[in-house]
N, C-alpha and C positions, 0 to 999 in steps of 0.2 A: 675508550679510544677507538672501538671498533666500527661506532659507527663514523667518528670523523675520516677514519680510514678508507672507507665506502664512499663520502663524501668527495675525499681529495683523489681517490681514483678514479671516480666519474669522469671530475673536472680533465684529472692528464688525461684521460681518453679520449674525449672530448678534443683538446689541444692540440695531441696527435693527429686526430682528424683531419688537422687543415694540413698539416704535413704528405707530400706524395711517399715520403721514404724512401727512395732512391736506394741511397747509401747511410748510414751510418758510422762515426769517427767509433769505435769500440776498443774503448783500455780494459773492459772487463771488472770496470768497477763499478760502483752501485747505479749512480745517473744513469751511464749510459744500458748500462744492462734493464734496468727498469724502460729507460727508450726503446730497444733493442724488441723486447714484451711486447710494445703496444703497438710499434711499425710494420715489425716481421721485414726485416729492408729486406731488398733484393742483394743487396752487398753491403759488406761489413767490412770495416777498413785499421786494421791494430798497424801501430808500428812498435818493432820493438829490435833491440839489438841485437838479441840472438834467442834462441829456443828455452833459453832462464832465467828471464827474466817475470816478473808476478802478472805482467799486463799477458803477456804471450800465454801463460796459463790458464788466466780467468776467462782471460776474452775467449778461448779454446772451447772453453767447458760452456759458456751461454752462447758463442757460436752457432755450437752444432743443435740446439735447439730452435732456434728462432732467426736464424739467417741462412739465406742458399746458400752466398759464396763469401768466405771469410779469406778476405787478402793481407798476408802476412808481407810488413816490407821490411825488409831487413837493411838500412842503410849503412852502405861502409863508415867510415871515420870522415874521407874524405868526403864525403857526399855532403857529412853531417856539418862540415865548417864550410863549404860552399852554402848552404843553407843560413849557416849563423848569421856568415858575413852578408845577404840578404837582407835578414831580420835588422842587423846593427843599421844599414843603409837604409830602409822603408822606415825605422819606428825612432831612428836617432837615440839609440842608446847602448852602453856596454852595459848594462846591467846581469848579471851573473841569471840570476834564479827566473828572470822573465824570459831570455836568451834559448837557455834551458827548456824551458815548459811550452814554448811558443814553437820552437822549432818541431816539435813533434805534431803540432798543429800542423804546420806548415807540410809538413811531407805528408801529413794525410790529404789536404788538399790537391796536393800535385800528383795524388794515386785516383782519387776524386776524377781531377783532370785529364789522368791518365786513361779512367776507366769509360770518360765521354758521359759521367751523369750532369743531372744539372741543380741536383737540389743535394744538401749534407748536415743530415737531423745530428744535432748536437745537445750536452748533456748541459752547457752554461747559462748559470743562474741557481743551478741545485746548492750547489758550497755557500754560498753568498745570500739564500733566501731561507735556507736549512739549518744553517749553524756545521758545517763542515770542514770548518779549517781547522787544522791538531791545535794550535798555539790558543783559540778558544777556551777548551779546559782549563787550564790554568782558574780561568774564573769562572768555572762550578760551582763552588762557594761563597759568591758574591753577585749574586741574580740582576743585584742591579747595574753593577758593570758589567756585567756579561751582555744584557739587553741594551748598552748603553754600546759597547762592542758592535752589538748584531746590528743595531740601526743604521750605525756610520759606514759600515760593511755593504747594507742592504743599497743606502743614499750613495753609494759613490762605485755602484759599480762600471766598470771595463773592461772590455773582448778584446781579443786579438782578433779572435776569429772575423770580425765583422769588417777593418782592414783587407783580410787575405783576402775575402770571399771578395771585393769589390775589383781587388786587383786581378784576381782569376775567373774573373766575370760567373760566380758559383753561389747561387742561392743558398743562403742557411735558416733553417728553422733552429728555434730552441724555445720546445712546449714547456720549459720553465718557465721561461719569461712569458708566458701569457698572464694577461692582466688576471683574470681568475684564480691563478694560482700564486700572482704576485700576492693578491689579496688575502687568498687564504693561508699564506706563511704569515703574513701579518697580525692572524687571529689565533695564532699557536704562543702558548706558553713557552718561555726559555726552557723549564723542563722537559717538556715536548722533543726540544731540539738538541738539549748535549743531556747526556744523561749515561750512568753506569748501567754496564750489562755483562752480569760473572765475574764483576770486580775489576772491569776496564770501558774505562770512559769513551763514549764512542759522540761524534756530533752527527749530525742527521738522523737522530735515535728514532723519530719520528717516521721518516722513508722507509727504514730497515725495518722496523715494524709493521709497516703496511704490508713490505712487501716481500717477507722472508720466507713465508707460505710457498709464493710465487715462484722467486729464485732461488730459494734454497738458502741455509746458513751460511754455504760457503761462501756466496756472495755477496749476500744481503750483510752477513757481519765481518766483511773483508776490510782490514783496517783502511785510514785512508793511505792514500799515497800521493804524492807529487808527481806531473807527466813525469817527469827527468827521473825520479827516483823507477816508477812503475814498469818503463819502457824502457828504463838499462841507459838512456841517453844521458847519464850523468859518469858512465866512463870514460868520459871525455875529459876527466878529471885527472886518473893517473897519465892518461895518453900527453898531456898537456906538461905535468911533471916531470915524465920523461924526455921530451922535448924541447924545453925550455932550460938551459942550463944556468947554472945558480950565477954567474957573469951577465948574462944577458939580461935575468931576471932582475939583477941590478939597477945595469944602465938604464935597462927601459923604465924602471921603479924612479930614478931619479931623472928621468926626461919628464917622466909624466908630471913629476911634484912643481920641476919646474916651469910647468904649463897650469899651477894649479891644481892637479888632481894627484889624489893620496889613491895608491894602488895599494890593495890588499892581499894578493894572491898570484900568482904566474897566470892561471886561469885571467882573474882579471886583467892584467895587466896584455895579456893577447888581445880581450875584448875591445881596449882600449885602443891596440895599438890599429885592429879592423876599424873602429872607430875615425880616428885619426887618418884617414884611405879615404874619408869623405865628409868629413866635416873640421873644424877648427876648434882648437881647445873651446870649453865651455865659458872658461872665463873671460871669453871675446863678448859672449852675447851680452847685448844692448837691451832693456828693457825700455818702455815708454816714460819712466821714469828712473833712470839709475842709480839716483841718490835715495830712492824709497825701495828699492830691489831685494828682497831677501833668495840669500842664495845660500845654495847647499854647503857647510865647509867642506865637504869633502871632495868634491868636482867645481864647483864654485858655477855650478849652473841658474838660471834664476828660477826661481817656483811660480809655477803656472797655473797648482792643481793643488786641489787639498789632500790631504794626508800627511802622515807622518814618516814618508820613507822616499827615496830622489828616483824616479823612475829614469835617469841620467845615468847613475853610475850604481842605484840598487845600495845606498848606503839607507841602514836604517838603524834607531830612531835620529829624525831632524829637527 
C-alpha cells in the first residue's frame, strides 16, 4: 500500500495546486485536515456550537499547525433557525438530516463572506469516492454489495455547497473531485476502503493510512462524524422538544397528514411548517405525466431523482 500511498498523494498535491487556498471550511476531521496539510489556508473557518463540541477540538489541534487564523463561529439558536429557514426556501425541502448538515455549510460560507475571501477549498467528494459513510459497514462482509453500494454512491453524487457558493458569488474548490483522483478511487479495492483497525471498522481506511504519519492518530483515526452531530448543531433537537408543546405538536401532525404529509417528529413537523411559509403541500405538484408519477408515500411528493430516500421530507427507504 505504500507505494499507492505516494501515488495518491502526489496526485492531491498536485489538485491542491490549482486551489489559491484562501479559506478553508475546517470540522477537524480527516478531509478537510488532509486539505488543511496541502493548502496551509490563510484562514480556517469551524463552526461549532460551543467550545464541546468534537469538531471545536479537532479543528483546534490541526488548526494551529497548518493555518494562520482559525475562526471559531459560534451561532446562537436563533441565528441557526434563521439559517434553516433559508436552506428550506433556496433547496425546497424539510428534510431533517440535509437541514442539519447543510446549515453548517451555510454559515461557514457567510464567515467566508464575511472575511471578504473569494475562493473556499472544501473536503466534498472524500466520503462518496472513499467509502465514508458509517452505514457502509454493515456490508463488510459482502464485498459485492458493498462495491455495488460504493458505485451508486460514487454515480449519483450531490453538493450543497455548489448551490450556496453561486448564490454568495464564492468560488469553491474540492481537489477530491479532480478527475485524477476520481479515477484513482476507482482503482482501489473495497478493502482498501472500509476495513478494521483495533477491532473497529473505520471507512476511508485507505486515506487514514496514507495519511496518519502526517496527522497524527488522533486525527487520522477520528471516527466519522455528521456536520450536525460534529459541530453540536443537532441541539437543536432538545431546543425544539422544549418548545414545541405536546398540543401543538398534535395539531400541526394532523394539519400536515391532512395536506398529505406524515410527520415524524416535533423537529420535523417545524421543518415542515418553515416549509409551508413558501411553498404548497407537495401533494399539489403536477408532473408532465400524473397518472405515471411515482411519488413519495410519505409527503406524496413526485420523484425527480434516483435513489432510494425523498430529498422532500428525508423519508427513507422509498
Amino acid at each position: 500500500m505504500l507505494n499507492l500511498c505516494r501515488e495518491f498523494q502526489e496526485l492531491l498535491h498536485r489538485a491542491c495546486k490549482k486551489s489559491q487556498g484562501e479559506l478553508i471550511l475546517l470540522s477537524g476531521g480527516l478531509d478537510s485536515s488532509i486539505l488543511l496539510y496541502y493548502l496551509q489556508s490563510r484562514e480556517a473557518v469551524t463552526i461549532s456550537m460551543n467550545p464541546y463540541s468534537s469538531d471545536y477540538l479537532y479543528s483546534t489541534i490541526i488548526a494551529k499547525r497548518y493555518s494562520i487564523n482559525h475562526h471559531i463561529v459560534m451561532p446562537s439558536m436563533e441565528v441557526i433557525i434563521e439559517n434553516l429557514e433559508e436552506l428550506v426556501r433556496d433547496f425546497k425541502t424539510f428534510d431533517p438530516i440535509f437541514l442539519k448538515n447543510s446549515v453548517v455549510q451555510l454559515l461557514g460560507f457567510k464567515e467566508a463572506k464575511r472575511l471578504k475571501v473569494n475562493e473556499i477549498a472544501l473536503g466534498d467528494g472524500a466520503d462518496e469516492l472513499f467509502g465514508g459513510y458509517n452505514f457502509l459497514s454493515k456490508y463488510l462482509n459482502s464485498p459485492e454489495i458493498l462495491q455495488s453500494k460504493l458505485n451508486e454512491i460514487s454515480q449519483n453524487m450531490e453538493f450543497v455547497s455548489f448551490k450556496i457558493s453561486k448564490k454568495y458569488n464564492i468560488r469553491i474548490r474540492t481537489p477530491f473531485l479532480d478527475d485524477a483522483i476520481m479515477k484513482f478511487s476507482q482503482s482501489l479495492a473495497v478493502k482498501d476502503k472500509i476495513a478494521i483497525h483495533k477491532g473497529i471498522i473505520y471507512g476511508k481506511f485507505f486515506l487514514r493510512c496514507c495519511f496518519r504519519e502526517i496527522l497524527g492518530d488522533e486525527i487520522a483515526w477520528r471516527r466519522k462524524e455528521a456536520l450536525e452531530s460534529g459541530s453540536g448543531i443537532n441541539k437543536i433537537l432538545p431546543y425544539l422538544e422544549n418548545w414545541i408543546t405536546g398540543k401543538n405538536f398534535l395539531e400541526g401532525s394532523r394539519k400536515a397528514k391532512n395536506e398529505g404529509v406524515l410527520i415524524r417528529t416535533k423537529e420535523h413537523m417545524f421543518y415542515y411548517q418553515l416549509y409551508r411559509k413558501f411553498f404548497d403541500p407537495p401533494i399539489h405538484q403536477i408532473g408532465d405525466h400524473p397518472e405515471k408519477s411515482r411519488r413519495c408515500p410519505s409527503c406524496n411528493t413526485i420523484f425527480i431523482w434516483n435513489g432510494s430516500f425523498c430529498k422532500t421530507c428525508g423519508a427513507y427507504p422509498v
